[in-house]
C-alpha positions as CSV (number, residue, x, y, z in Angstrom):
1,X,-20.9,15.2,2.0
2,X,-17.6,15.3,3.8
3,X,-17.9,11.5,4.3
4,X,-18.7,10.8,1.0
5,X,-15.4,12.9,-0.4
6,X,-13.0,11.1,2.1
7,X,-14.6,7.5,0.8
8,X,-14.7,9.1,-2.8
9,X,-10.4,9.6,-2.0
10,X,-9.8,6.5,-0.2
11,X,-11.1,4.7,-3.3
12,X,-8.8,6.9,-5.4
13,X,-5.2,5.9,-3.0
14,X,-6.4,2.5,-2.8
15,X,-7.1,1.6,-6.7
16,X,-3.9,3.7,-7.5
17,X,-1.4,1.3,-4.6
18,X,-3.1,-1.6,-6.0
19,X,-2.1,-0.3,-9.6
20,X,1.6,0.8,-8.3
21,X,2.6,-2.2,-6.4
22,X,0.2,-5.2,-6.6
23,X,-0.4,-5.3,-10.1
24,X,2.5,-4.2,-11.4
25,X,4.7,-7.1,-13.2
26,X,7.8,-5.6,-11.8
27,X,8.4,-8.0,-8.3
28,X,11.1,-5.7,-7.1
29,X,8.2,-3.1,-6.6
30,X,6.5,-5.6,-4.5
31,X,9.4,-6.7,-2.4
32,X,11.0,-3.1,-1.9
33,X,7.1,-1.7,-0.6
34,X,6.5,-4.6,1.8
35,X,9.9,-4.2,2.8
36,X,9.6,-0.7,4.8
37,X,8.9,-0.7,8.1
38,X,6.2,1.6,8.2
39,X,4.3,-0.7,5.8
40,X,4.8,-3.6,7.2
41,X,3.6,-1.9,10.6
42,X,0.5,-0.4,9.2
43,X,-0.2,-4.4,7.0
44,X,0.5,-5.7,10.3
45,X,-2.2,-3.8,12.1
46,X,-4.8,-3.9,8.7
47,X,-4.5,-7.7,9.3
48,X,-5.6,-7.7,12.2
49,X,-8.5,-5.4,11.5
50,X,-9.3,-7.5,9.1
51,X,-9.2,-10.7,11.0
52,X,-11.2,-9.5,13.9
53,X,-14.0,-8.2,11.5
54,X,-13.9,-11.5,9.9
55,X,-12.2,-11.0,6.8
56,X,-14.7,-8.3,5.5
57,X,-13.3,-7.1,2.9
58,X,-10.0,-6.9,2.0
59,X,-7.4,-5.8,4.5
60,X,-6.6,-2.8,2.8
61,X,-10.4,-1.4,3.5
62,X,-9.7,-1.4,6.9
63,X,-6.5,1.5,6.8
64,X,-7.3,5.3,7.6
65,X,-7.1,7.9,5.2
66,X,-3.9,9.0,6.4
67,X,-2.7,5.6,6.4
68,X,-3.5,5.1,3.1
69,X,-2.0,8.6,2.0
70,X,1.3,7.4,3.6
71,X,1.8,4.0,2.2
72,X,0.4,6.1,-1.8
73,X,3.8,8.3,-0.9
74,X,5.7,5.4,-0.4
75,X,4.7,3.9,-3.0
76,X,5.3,6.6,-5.7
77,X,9.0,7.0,-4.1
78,X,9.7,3.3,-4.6
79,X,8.0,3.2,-8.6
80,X,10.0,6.3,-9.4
81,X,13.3,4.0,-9.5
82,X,14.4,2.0,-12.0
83,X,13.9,-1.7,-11.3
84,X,17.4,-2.9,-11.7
85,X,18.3,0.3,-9.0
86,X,15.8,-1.5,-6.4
87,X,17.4,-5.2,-6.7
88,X,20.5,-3.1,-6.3
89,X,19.5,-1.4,-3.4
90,X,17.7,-4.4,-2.0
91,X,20.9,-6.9,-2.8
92,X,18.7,-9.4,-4.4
């Protein structure tokens, strides 16, 4: 049961990041996520994950719950701001 709830809230982060950064038309989103270090560590590790299991998936299905819950916090911070406050911010 316990299983099932942390998959059931995995799902959940992961559909709402995708919605947040990936799909979002706004590029600054994009660029300003990526850009933080402790995404890029956590991509950098969920590439290699995915690599070794031979590209099961998608790289994303590799990341821990917490890992996940991190990158959703992150995530909301960046999307709070206005777009044209990010390419400020990230002097593009």
């Amino acid at each position: 049961m316990l299983f099932k709830r942390k998959h059931e809230d995995s799902e959940k982060i992961k559909q709402e990041l995708l919605s947040l950064i990936d799909e979002s038309s706004e590029v600054i989103y994009k660029i300003a996520f990526y850009s933080q270090p402790e995404v890029q560590d956590i991509m950098n590790r969920l590439m290699n994950a995915w690599e070794s299991s031979g590209r099961r998936g998608r790289p994303i299905d590799h990341a821990s719950i917490s890992e996940l819950k991190l990158m959703l916090k992150i995530a909301r911070k960046i999307t709070k701001k206005k777009p044209e406050e990010l390419w400020a911010e990230y002097g593009y």
